[in-house]
C-alpha positions as CSV (number, residue, x, y, z in Angstrom):
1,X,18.8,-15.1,-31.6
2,X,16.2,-15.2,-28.9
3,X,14.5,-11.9,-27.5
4,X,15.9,-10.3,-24.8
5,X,13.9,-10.0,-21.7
6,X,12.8,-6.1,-20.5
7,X,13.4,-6.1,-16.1
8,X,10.5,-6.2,-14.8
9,X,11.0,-3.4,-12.1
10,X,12.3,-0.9,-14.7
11,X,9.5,-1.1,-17.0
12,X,7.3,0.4,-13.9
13,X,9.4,2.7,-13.1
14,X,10.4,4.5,-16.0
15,X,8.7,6.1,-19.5
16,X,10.9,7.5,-22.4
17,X,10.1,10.9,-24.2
18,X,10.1,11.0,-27.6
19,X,13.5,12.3,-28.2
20,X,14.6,9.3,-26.1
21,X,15.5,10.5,-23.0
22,X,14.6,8.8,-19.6
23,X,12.0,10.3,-17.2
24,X,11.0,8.8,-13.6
25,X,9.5,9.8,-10.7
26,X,11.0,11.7,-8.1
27,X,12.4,9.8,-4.8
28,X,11.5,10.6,-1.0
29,X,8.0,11.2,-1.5
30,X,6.5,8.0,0.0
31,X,6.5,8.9,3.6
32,X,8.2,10.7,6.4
33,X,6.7,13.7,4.7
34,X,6.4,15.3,7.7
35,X,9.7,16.3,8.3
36,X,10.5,18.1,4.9
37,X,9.8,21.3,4.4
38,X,7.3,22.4,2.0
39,X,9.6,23.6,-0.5
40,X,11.0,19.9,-1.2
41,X,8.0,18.6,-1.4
42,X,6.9,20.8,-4.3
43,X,10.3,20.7,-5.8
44,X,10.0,17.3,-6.1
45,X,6.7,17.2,-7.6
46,X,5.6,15.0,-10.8
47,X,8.7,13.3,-12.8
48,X,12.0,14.3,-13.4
49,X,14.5,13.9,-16.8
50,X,17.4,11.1,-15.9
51,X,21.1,12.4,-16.2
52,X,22.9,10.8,-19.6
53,X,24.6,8.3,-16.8
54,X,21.8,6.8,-15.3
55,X,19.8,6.9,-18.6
56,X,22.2,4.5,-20.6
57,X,22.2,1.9,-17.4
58,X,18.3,2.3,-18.0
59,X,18.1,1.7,-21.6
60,X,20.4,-1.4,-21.0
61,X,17.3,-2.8,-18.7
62,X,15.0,-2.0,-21.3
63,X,16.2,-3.4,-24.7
64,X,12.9,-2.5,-27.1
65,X,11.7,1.0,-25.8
């Protein structure tokens, strides 16, 4: 069988703890920062833990992590 190939894009997005779960980092914090209020942009602060949905589609990208 030959090796499956990791997506490129999801391999920069995303880390896995070590129970497995799926962390990333939070959207909407590029620009246009200006019209959010400050509590969203310290809500959205540092990374956040997948839901179980959007972690399996991950895991799917990323065969060997």
């Amino acid at each position: 069988m030959p090796k499956l190939k990791t997506k490129s894009g999801a391999k920069k997005r995303f880390r896995f703890t070590a129970s497995g779960k799926v962390k990333a980092g939070v959207a909407g914090k590029r620009h246009r920062l200006i019209s959010h209020n400050a509590k969203y942009i310290r809500q959205n602060r540092g990374t956040a833990v997948m839901s179980d949905a959007d972690a399996t589609k991950i895991k799917s990208y990323m065969p060997y992590a």
